[in-house]
KERO-628967 format. One record per residue: residue in three letters; residue number from 1; x, y negated, z of N, C-alpha, C, O in turn. Coordinates in steps of 0.02 Angstrom, whole numbers. Last residue first. Layout:
# residues N
R  rest   nr     n_x     n_y     n_z    ca_x    ca_y    ca_z     c_x     c_y     c_z     o_x     o_y     o_z
R   ALA  NUM       X       Y       Z       X       Y       Z       X       Y       Z       X       Y       Z
...
# end
This chain:
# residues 257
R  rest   nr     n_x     n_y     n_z    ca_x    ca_y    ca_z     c_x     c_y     c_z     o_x     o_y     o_z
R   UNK  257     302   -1422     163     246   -1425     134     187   -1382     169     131   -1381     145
R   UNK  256     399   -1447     271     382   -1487     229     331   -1468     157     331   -1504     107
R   UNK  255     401   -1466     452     363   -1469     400     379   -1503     330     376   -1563     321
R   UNK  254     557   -1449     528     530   -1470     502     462   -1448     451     477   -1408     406
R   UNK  253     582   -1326     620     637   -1384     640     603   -1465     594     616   -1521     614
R   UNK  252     554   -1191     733     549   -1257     675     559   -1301     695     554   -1326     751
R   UNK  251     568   -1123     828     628   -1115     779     599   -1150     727     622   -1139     671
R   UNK  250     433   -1153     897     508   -1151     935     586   -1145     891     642   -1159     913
R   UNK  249     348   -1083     837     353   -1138     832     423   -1179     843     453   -1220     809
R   UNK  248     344    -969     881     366    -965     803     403   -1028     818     464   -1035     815
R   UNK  247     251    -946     996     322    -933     995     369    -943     948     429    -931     959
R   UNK  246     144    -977     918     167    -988     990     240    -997     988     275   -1046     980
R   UNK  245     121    -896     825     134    -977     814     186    -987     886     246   -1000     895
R   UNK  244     124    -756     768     119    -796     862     146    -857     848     205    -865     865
R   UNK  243      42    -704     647     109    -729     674      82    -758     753      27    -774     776
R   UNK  242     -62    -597     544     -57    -634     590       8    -645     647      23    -599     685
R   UNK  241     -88    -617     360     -27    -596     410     -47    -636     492     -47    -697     496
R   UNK  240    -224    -573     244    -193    -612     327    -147    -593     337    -146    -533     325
R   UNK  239    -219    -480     140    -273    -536     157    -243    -594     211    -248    -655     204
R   UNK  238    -144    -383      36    -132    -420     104    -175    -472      94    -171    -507      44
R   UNK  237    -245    -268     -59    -221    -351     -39    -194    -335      27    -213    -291      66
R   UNK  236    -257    -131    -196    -257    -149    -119    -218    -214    -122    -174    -227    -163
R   UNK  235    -264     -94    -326    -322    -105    -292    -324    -123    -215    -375    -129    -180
R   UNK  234    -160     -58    -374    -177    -117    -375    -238    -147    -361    -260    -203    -375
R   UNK  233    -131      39    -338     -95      26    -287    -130     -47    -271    -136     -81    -220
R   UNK  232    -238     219    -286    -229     169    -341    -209      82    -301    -244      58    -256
R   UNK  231    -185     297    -127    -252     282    -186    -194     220    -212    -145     191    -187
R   UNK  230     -87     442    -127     -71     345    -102    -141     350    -166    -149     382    -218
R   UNK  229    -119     583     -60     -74     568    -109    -110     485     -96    -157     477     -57
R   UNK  228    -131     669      98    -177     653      51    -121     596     -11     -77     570      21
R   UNK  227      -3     830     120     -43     768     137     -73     732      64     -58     745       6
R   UNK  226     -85    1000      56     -26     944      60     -61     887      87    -122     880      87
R   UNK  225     -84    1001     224     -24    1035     174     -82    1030     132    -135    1049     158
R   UNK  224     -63     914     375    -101     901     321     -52     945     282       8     940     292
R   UNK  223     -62     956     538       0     930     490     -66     929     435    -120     946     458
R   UNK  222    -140     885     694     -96     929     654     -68     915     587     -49     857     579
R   UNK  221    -167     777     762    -125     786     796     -86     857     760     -33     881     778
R   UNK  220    -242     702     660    -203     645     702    -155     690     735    -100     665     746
R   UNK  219    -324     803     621    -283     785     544    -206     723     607    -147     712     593
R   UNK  218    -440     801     715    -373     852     691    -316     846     647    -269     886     642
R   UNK  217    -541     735     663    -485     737     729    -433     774     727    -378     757     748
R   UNK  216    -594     793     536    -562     751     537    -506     710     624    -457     673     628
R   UNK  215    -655     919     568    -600     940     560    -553     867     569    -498     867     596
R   UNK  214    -811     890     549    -794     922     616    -703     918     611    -681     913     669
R   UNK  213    -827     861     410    -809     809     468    -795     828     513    -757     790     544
R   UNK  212    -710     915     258    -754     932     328    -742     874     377    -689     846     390
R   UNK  211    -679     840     124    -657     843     196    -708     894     245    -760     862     250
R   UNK  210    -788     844      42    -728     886      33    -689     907      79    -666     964      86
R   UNK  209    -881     764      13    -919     823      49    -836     874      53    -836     934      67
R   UNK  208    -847     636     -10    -866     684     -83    -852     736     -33    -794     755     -41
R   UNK  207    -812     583      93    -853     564      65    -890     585      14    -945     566      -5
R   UNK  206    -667     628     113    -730     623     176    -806     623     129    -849     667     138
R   UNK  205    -621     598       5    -642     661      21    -671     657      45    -726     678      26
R   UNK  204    -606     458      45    -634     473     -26    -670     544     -15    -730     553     -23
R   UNK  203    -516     467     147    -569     439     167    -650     466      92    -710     482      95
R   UNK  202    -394     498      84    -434     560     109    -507     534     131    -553     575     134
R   UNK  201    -383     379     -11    -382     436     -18    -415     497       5    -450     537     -27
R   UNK  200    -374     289     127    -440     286      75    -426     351      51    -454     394      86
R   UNK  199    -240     330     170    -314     323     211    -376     339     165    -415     386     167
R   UNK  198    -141     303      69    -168     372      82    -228     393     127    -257     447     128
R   UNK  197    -172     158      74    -204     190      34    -204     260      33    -250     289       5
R   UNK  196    -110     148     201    -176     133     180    -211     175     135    -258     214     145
R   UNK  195      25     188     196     -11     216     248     -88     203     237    -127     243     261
R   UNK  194     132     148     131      78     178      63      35     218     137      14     275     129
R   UNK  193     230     156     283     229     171     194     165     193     165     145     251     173
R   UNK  192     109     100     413     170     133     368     195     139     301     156     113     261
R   UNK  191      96     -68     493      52      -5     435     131      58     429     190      46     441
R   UNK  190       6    -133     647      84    -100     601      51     -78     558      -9     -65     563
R   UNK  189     -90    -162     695     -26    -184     720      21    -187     693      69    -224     699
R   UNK  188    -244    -196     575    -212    -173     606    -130    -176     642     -96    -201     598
R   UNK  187    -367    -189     485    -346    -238     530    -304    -186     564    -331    -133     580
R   UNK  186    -477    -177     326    -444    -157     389    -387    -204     427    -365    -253     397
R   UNK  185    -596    -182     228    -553    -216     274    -532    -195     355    -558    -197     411
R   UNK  184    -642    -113      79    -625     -93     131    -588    -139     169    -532    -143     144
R   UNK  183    -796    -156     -11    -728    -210      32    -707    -138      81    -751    -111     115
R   UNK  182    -834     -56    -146    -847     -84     -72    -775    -128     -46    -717    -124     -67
R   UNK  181    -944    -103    -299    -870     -76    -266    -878     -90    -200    -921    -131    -185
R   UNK  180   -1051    -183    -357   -1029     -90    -409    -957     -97    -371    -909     -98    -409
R   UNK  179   -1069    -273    -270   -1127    -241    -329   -1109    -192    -352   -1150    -150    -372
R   UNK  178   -1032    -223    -119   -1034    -269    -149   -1069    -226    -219   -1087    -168    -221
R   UNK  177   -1035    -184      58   -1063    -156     -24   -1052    -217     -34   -1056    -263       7
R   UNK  176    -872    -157     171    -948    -200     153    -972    -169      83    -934    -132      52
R   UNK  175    -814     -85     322    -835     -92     238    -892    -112     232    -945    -100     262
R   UNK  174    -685     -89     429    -770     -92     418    -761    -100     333    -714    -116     298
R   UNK  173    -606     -81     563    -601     -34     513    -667     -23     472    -699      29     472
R   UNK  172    -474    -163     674    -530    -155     659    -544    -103     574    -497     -91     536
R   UNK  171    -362     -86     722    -424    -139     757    -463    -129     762    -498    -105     806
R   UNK  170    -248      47     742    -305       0     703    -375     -21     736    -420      10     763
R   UNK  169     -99      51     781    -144      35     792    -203      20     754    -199     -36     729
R   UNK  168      32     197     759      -5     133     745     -79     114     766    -120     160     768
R   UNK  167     167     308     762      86     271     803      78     215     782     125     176     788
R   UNK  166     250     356     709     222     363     678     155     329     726      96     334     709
R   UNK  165     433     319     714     362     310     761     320     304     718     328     258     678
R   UNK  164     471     388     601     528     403     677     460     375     740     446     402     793
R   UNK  163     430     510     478     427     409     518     435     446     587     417     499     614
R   UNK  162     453     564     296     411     562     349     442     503     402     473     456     379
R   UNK  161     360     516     157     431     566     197     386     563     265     327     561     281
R   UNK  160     230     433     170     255     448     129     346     461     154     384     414     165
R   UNK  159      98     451     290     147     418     265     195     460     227     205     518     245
R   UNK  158       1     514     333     -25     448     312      31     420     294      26     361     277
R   UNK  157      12     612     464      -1     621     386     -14     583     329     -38     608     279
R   UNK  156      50     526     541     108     548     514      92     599     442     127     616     394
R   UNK  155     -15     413     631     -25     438     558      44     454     525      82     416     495
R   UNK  154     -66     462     775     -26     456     756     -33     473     672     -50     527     649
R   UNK  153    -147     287     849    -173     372     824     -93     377     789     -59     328     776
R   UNK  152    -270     176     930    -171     216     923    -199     267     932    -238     293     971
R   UNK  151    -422     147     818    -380     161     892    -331     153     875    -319     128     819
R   UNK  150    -505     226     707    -506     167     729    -472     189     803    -491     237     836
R   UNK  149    -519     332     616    -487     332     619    -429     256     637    -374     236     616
R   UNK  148    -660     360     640    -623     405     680    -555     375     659    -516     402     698
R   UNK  147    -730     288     569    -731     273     629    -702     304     654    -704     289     714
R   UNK  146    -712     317     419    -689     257     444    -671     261     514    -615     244     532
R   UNK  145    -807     445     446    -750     428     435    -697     389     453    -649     406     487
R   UNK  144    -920     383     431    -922     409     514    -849     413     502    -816     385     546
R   UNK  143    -917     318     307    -916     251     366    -900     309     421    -863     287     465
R   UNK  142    -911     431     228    -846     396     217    -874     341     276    -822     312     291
R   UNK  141   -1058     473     251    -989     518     280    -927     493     256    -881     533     261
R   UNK  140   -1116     348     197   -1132     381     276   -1093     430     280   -1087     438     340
R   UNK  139   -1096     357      66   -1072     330     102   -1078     322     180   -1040     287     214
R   UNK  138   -1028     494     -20   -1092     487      20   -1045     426      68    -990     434      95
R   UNK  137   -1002     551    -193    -988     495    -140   -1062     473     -98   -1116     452    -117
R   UNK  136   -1071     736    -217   -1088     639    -235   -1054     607    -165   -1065     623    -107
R   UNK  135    -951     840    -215   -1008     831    -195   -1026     761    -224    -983     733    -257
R   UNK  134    -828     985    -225    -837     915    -221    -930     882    -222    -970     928    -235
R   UNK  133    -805    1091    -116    -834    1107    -166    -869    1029    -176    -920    1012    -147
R   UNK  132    -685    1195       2    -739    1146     -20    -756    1138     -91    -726    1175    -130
R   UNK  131    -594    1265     116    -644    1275      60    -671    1229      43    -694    1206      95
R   UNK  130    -448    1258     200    -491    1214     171    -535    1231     112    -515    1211      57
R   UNK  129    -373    1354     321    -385    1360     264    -460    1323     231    -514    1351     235
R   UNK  128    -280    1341     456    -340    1334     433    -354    1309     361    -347    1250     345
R   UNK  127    -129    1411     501    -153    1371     458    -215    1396     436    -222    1450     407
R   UNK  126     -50    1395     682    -113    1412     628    -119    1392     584    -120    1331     593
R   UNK  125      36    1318     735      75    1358     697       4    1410     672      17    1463     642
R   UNK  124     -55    1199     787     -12    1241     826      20    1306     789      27    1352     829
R   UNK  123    -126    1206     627    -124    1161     687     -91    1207     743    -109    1266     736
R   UNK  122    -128    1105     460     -87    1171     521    -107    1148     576    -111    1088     588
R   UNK  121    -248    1146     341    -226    1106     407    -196    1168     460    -212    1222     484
R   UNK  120    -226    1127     152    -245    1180     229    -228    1137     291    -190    1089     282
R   UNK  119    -267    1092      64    -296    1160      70    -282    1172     123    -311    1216     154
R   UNK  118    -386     952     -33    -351     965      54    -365    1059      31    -413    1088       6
R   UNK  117    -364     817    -111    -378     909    -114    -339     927     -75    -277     924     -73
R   UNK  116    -437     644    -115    -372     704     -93    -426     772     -81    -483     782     -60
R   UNK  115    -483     555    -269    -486     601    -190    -468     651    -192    -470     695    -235
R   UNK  114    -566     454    -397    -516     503    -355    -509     524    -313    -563     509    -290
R   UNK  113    -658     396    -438    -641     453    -462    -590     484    -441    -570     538    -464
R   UNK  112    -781     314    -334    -729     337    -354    -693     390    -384    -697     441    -350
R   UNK  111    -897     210    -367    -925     297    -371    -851     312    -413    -842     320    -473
R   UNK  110    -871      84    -352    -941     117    -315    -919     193    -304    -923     227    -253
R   UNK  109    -688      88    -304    -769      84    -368    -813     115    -305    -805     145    -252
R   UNK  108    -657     -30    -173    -637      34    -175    -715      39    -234    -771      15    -224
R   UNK  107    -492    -126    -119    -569    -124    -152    -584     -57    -208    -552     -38    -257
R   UNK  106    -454    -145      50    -429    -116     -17    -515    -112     -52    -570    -100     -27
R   UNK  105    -347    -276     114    -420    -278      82    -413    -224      54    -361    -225      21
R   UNK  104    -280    -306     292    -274    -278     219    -377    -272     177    -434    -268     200
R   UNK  103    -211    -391     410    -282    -385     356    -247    -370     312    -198    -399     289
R   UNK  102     -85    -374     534    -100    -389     479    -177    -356     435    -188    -295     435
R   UNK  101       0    -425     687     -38    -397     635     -48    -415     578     -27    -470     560
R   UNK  100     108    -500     743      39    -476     789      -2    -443     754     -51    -424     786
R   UNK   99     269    -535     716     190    -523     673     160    -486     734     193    -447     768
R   UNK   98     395    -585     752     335    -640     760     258    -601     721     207    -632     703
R   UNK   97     487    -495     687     461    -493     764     429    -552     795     436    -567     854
R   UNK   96     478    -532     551     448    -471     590     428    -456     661     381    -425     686
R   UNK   95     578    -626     553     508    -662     550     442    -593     558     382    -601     568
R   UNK   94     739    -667     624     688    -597     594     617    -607     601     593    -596     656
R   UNK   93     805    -830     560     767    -774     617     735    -702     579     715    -693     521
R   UNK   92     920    -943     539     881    -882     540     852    -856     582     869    -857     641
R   UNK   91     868   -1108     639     919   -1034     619     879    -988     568     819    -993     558
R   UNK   90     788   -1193     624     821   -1224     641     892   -1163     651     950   -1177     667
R   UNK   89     676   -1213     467     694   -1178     520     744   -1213     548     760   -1264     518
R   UNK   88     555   -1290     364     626   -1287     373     647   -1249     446     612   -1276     490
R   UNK   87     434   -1227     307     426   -1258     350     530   -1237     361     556   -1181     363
R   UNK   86     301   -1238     174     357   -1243     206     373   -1254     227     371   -1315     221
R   UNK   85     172   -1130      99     175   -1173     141     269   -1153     162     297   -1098     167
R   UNK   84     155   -1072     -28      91   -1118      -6     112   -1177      40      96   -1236      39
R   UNK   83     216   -1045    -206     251   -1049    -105     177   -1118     -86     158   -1172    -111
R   UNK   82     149    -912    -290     128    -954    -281     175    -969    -201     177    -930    -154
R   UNK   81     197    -801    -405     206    -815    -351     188    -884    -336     216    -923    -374
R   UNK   80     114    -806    -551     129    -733    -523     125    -754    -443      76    -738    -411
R   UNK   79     144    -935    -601      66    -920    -602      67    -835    -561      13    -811    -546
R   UNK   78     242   -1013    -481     228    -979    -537     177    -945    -537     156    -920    -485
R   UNK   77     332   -1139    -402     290   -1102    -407     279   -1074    -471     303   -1104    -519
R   UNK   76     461   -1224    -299     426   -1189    -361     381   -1151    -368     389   -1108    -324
R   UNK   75     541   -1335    -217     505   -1300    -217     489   -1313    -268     490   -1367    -297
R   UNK   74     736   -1309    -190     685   -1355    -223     614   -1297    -234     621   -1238    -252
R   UNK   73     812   -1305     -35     776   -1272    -111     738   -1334    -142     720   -1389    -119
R   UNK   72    1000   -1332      -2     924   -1343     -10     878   -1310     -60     896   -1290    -116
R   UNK   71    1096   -1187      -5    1070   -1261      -9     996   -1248      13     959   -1203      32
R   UNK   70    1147   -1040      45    1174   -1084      78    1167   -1181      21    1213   -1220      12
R   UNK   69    1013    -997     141    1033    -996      77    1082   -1071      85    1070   -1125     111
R   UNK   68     853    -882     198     939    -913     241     984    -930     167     993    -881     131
R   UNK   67     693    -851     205     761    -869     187     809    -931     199     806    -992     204
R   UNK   66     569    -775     282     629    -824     293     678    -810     257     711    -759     269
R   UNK   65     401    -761     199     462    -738     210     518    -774     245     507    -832     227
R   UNK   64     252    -685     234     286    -731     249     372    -721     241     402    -678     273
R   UNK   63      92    -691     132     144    -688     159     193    -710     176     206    -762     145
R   UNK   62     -67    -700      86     -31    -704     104      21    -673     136       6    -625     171
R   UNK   61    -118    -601     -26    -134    -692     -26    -116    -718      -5    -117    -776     -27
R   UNK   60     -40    -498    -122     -43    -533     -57     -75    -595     -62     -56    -638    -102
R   UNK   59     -44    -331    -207     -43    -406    -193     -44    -448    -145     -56    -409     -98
R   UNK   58      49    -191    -252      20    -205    -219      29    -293    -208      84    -321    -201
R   UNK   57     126    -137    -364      80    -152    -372      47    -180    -323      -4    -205    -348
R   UNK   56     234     -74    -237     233     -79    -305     136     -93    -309      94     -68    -272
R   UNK   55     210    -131     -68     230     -70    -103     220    -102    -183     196    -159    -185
R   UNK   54     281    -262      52     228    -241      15     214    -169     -42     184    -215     -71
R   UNK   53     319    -264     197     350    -239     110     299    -227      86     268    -176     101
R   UNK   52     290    -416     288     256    -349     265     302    -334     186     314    -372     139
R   UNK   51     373    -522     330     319    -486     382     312    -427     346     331    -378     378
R   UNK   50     562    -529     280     504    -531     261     426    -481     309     428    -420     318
R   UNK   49     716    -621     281     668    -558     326     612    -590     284     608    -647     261
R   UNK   48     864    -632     184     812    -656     203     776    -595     245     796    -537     246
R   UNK   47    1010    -741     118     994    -665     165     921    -686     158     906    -741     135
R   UNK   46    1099    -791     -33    1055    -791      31    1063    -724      74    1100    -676      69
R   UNK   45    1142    -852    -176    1173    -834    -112    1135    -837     -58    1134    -892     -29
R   UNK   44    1063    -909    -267    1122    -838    -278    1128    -835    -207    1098    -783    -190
R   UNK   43     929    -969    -325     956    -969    -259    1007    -903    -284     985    -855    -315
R   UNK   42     833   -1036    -405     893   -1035    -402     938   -1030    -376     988   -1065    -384
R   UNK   41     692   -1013    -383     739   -1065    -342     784   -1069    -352     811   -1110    -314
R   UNK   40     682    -897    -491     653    -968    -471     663   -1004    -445     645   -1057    -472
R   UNK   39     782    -800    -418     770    -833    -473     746    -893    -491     783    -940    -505
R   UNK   38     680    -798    -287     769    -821    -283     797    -836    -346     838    -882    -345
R   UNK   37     579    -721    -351     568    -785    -303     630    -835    -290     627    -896    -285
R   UNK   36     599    -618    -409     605    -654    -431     578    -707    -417     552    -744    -459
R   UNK   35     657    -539    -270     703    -535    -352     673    -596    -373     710    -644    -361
R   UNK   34     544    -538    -205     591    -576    -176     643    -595    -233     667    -651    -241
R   UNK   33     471    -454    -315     438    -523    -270     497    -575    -256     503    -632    -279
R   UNK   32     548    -367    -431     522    -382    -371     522    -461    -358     555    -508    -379
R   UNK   31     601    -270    -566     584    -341    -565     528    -328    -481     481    -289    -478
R   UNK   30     757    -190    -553     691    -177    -548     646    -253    -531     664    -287    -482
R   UNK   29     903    -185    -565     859    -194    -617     782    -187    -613     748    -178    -663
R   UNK   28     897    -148    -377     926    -162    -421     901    -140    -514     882     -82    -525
R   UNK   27     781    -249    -278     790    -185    -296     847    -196    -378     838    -239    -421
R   UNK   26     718    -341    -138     770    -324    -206     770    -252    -218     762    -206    -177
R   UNK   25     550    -298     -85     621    -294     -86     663    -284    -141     657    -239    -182
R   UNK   24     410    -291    -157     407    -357    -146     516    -343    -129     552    -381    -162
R   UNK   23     366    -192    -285     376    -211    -220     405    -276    -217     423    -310    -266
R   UNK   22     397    -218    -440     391    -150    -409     395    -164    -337     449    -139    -320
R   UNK   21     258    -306    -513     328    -311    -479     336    -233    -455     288    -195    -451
R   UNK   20     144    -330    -574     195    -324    -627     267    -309    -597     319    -300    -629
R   UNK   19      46    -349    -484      48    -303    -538     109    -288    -569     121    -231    -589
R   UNK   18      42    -433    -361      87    -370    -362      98    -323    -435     140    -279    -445
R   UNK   17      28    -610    -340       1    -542    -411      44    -503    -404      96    -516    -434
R   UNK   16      45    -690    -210      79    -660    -262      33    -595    -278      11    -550    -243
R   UNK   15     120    -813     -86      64    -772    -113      89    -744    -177     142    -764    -202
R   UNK   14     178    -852      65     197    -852      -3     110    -805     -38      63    -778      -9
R   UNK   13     287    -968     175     214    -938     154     188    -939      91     174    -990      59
R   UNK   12     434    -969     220     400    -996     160     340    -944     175     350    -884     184
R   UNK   11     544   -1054     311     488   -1007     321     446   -1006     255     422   -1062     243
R   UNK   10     734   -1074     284     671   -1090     292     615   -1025     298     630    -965     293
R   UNK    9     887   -1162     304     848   -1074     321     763   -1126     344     745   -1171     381
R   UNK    8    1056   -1185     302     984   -1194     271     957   -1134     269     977   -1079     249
R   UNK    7    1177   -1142     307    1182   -1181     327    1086   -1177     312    1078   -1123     340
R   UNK    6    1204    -918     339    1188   -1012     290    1187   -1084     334    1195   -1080     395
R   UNK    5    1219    -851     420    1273    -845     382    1278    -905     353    1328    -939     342
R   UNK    4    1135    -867     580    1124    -880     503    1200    -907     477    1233    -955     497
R   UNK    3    1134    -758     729    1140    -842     696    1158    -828     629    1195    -781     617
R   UNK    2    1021    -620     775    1098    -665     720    1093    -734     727    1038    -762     729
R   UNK    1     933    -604     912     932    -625     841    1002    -650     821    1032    -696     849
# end
């Protein structure tokens, strides 16, 4: 790890309404999380690491960022970004290589209007050609769904360009009914770009009779043309970040909120 450009470097546990931001990383004229979190503090001069980029529109209940700045902050909040918890550091650190995982929520209508149009799956320089003919959301072929795509699998059709390690883990992978939408909660090591919600997406198909189920193993080790497009953004949470205290602990230097 670097030693810190700043004199002052903290852990802030943060929350935040994704609607209105385009992601949570600076971006130039583009209003973001971190953009206007350093605003609010009045902070010009920093560095910082953050556990999860969150994508455009997308919300968090929680998250974690370290910033390195060369004062003190004064803590702020705003009805958008809420700082829950602070804890003064004793350097910078890359607060990425303290995550053990992360809960995502995505909340999905009873009776979704969208889902991926699959035409073909390559598989060893074959392309199998996708007929289908959309159907009623069946939620017994979006749960057998779900379950295939629980383990280390490689989701390289699940991400947006394409990814130098495309393996990720997923935990856990369950859905609850609620009165007119379902909890999708997933759990998992790593995510990729917009890797969720292109999940639900094809998961959607699964479900409107579109996907074939015999085919869904296949999608982990052949190509998707075209892959499934990112479900709706503002419908997905960071629920949990899980950190190794353990080891965290060791670069705090003070509690102060």
């Amino acid at each position: 790890m670097q030693e810190s450009f700043y004199r002052y470097n903290y852990l802030l546990k943060i929350s935040y309404n994704g609607k209105n931001f385009y992601g949570v990383v600076p971006q130039k004229n583009l209003r973001t999380v971190v953009g206007e979190l350093v605003n609010i503090l009045g902070i010009e001069k920093y560095r910082f690491s953050i556990v999860s980029r969150t994508d455009k529109g997308v919300s968090a209940e929680e998250n974690y960022l370290v910033i390195s700045t060369d004062k003190e902050i004064e803590i702020k909040s705003t009805e958008e970004i809420k700082i829950l918890k602070v804890f003064k550091l004793k350097r910078f650190i890359n607060i990425r290589e303290f995550s053990r995982g992360k809960i995502y929520y995505y909340f999905l209508p009873e009776n979704p209007n969208f889902f991926f149009k699959p035409k073909y799956l390559i598989l060893d320089n074959k392309r199998i050609i996708i007929n289908w003919k959309e159907g009623e959301f069946d939620l017994n072929r979006y749960i057998f769904g779900i379950n295939k795509f629980v383990g280390r699998k490689s989701f390289h059709n699940f991400v947006k360009g394409r990814c130098n390690n495309c393996f990720c883990t997923i935990r856990k992978f369950d859905v609850f009914k609620r009165e007119n939408y379902y909890i999708n909660v997933i759990e998992g090591d790593r995510f990729l770009y917009e890797m969720i919600r292109r999940i639900i997406s094809f998961l959607v198909s699964v479900g409107k009779n579109v996907f074939p189920l015999e085919y869904i193993d296949l999608v982990f080790i052949g190509k998707l043309d075209p892959k499934p497009f990112p479900a709706p953004a503002e419908n997905l949470l960071l629920k949990k970040v899980l950190l190794d205290w353990n080891k965290l602990y060791h670069y705090i230097e003070e509690i102060i909120l």
